[in-house]
C-alpha positions as CSV (number, residue, x, y, z in Angstrom):
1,X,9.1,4.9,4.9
2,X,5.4,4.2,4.0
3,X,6.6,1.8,0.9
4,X,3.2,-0.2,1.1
5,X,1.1,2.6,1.1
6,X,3.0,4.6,-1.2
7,X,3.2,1.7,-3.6
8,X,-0.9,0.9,-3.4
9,X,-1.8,4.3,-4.0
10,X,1.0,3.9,-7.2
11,X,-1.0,1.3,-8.8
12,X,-4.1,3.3,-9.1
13,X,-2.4,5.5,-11.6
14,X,-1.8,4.8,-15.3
15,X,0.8,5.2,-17.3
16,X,-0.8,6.5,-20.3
17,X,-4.0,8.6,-19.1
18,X,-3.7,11.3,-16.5
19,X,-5.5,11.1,-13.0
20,X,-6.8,13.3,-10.3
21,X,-6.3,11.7,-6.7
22,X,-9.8,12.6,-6.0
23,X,-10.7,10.1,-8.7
24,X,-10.2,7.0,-6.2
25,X,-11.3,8.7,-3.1
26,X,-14.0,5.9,-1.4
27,X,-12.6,2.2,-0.7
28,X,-8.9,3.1,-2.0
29,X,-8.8,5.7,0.8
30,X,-9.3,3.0,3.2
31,X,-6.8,0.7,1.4
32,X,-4.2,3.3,1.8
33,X,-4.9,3.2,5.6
34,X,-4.6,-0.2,6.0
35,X,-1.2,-0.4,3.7
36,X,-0.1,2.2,6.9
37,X,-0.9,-0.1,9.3
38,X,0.6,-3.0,7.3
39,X,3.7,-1.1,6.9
40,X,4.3,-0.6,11.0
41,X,3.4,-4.3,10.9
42,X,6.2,-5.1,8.7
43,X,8.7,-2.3,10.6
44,X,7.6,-4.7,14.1
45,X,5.9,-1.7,15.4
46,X,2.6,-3.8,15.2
47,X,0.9,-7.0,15.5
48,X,-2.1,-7.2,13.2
49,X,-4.5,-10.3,13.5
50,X,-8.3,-10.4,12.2
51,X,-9.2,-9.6,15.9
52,X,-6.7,-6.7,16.9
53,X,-4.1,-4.1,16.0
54,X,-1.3,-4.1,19.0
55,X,1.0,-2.0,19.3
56,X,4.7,-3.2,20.3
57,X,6.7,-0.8,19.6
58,X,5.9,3.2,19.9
59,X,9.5,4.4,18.7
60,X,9.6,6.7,15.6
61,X,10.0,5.3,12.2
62,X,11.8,8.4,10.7
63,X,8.2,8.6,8.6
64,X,6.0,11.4,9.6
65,X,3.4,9.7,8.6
66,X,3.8,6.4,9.8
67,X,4.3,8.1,13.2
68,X,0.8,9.9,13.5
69,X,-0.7,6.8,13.0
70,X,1.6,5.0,15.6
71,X,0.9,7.6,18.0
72,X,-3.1,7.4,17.4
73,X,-3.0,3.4,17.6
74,X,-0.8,3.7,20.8
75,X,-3.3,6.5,22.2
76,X,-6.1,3.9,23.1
77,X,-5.6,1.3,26.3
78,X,-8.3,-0.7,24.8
79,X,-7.6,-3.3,22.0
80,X,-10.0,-2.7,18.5
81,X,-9.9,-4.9,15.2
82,X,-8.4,-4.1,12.2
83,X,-11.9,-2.5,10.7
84,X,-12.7,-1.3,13.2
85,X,-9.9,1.1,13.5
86,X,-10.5,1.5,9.3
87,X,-13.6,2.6,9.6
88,X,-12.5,5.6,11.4
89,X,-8.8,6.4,10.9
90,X,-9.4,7.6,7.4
91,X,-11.2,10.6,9.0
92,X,-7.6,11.7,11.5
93,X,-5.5,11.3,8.5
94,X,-5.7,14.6,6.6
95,X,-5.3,15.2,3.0
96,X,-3.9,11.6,2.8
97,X,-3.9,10.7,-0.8
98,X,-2.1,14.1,-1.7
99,X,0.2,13.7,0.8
100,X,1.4,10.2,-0.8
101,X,1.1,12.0,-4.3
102,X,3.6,14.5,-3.5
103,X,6.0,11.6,-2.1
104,X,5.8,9.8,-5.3
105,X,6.3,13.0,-7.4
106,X,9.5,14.0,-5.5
107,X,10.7,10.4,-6.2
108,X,9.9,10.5,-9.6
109,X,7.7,7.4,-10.1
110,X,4.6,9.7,-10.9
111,X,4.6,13.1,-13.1
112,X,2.8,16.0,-12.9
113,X,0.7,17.2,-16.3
114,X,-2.1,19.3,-17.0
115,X,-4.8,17.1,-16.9
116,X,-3.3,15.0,-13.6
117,X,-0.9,12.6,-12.7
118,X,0.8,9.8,-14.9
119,X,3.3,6.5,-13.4
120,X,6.5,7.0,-15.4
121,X,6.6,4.5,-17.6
122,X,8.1,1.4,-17.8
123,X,12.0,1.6,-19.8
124,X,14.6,-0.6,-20.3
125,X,17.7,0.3,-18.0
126,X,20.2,2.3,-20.1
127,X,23.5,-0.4,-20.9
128,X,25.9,1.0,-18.1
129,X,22.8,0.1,-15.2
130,X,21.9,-3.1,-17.3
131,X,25.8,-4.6,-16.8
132,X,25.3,-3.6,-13.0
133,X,22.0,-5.3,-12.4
134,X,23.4,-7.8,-14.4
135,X,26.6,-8.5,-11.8
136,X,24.4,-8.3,-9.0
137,X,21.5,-10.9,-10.2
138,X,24.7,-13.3,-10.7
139,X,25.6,-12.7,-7.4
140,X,28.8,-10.2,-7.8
141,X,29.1,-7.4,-5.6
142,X,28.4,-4.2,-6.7
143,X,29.7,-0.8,-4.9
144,X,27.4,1.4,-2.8
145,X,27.4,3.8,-5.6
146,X,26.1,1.6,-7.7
147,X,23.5,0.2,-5.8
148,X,22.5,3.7,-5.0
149,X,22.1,4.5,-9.2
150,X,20.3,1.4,-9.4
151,X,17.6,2.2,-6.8
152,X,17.3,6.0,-7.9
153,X,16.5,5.2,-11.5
154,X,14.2,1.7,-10.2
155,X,12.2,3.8,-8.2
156,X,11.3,6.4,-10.9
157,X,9.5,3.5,-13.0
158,X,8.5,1.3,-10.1
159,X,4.4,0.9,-11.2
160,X,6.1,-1.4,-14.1
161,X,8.4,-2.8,-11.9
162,X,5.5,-3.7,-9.0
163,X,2.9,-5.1,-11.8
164,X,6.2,-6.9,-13.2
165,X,6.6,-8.5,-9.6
166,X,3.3,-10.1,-8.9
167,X,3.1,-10.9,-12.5
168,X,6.4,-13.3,-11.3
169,X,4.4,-14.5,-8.4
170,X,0.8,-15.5,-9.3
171,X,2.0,-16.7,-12.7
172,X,5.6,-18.1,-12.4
173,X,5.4,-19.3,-9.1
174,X,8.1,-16.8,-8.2
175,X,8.4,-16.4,-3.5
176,X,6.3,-13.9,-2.6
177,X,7.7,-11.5,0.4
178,X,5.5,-10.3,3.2
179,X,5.5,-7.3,1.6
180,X,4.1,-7.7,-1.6
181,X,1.5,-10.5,-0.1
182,X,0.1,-7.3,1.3
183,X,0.4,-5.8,-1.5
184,X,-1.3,-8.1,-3.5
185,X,-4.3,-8.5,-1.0
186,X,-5.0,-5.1,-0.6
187,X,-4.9,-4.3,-4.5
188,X,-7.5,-6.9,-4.7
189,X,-9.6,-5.7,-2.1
190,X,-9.7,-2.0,-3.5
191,X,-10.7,-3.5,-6.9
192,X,-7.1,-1.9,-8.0
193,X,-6.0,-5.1,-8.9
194,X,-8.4,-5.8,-11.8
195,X,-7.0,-2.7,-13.7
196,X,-3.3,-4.1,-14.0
197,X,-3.5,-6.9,-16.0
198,X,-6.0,-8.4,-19.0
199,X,-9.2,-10.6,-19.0
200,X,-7.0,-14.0,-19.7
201,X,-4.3,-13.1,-17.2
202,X,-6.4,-12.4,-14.5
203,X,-8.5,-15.5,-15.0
204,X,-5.1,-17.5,-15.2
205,X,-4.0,-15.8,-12.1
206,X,-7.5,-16.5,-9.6
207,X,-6.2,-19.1,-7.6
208,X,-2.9,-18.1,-6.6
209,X,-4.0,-14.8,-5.7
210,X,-6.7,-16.7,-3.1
211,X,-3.9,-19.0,-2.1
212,X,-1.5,-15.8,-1.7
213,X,-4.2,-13.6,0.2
214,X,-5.6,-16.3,1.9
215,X,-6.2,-15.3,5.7
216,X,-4.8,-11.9,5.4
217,X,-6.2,-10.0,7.5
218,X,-6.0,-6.4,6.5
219,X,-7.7,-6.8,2.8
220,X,-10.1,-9.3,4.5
221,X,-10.8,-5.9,6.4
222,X,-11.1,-3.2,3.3
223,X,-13.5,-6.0,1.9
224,X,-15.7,-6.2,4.9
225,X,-15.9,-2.8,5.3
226,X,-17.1,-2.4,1.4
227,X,-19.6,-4.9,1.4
228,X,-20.9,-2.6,5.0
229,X,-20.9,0.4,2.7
230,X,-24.1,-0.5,0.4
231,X,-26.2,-0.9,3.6
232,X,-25.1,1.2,6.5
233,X,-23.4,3.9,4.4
234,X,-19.3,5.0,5.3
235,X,-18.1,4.8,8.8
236,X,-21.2,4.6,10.5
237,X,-20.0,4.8,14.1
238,X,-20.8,1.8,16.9
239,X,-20.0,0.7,20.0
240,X,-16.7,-0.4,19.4
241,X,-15.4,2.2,16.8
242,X,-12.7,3.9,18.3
243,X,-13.8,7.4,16.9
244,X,-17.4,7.1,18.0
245,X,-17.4,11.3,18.9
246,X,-13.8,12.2,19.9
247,X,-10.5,10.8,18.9
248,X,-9.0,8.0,21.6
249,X,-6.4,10.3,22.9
250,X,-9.3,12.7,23.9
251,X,-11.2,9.7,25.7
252,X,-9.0,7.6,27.7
């Protein structure tokens, strides 16, 4: 499942004001490509450094979508960098944002209004879930049913539950997954990561979110690519983009 991507594209929504995908078209488009890639990294389908994506796995992922863009990564014999394959994946990668949108609606952590589309909000757990999430944080087992409950009704107000997360992290020192250290990085490098939490917190948070990013490769790449943007306009193609005129598949 594309849980990075998904979860990026999440935190561009509020949980108070309704929004059109359309509204964070531009760099977040890009972000949502790289959260792909980082989630076949984290499902060992790929190794992603700053100088290459490789492929090391080409079996399917039981995601449609993280499958076309396995199948357009393992398409190409020749090796490209992570931007370079940002700057022109976005383009193969139809109606992306509303694809994710509908994935997020039929899981219940975004609704559908008039005006757009609001995160469900954050709630405490009813008392029967609270005494089960209260077993297993001591440790106790808890049936599969009850996991099961517990992750249907989590998922439904997961914005709160993500912001809550890396609140953990960058302020209470909290381990931080692979996961959401990609997370993090590429929330930052879509300027997504400004919008979650106030002036004082996000000053108190600065250096742990550089010490948590540092070296990361993929939001290194989404912020490259940006600061490309204000001089040689999107995707402009060159030498080594790997859509320069026709798809990879079509070339080798």
């Amino acid at each position: 499942m594309a849980v990075l991507a998904e979860d990026l594209l999440l935190l561009a929504f509020d949980e108070d004001r309704p929004t059109e995908p359309a509204h964070y078209r531009g760099h977040l488009t890009v972000g949502l490509v790289a959260a792909l890639l980082g989630d076949l990294s984290l499902l060992g389908r790929a190794r992603i450094s700053e100088a290459t994506v490789r492929v090391l796995d080409t079996s399917p992922t039981d995601d449609t979508l993280l499958d076309e863009v396995l199948h357009i990564l393992a398409s190409t014999r020749q090796l490209f960098s992570p931007g370079e394959w940002l700057n022109g994946l976005p383009r193969h990668l139809t109606m992306l944002e509303e694809r994710l949108v509908d994935r997020l609606v039929a899981r219940g952590s975004l609704r559908r209004t008039l005006d757009g589309f609001v995160a469900t909000q954050q709630l405490p757990l009813p008392p029967e879930l609270q005494a089960i999430e209260e077993r297993r944080m001591a440790g106790a087992p808890i049936s599969a049913d009850e996991r099961e409950r517990l992750v249907t009704y989590l998922g439904r107000r997961r914005r709160g539950l993500l912001v809550q997360r890396m609140r953990a992290v960058l302020l209470q020192g909290d381990a931080c997954e692979e996961e959401l250290r990609l997370l993090i990085s590429l929330a930052v490098a879509t300027r997504l990561f400004g919008q979650l939490y106030d002036q004082d917190e996000g000053m108190r948070m600065r250096g742990q979110v550089q010490i948590v990013t540092a070296r990361e490769p993929l939001g290194e790449a989404v912020r490259q690519l940006r600061r490309s943007w204000f001089t040689t306009g999107y995707a402009v193609p060159t030498e080594h983009d790997p859509f320069p005129e026709t798809p990879p598949w079509a070339r080798y």
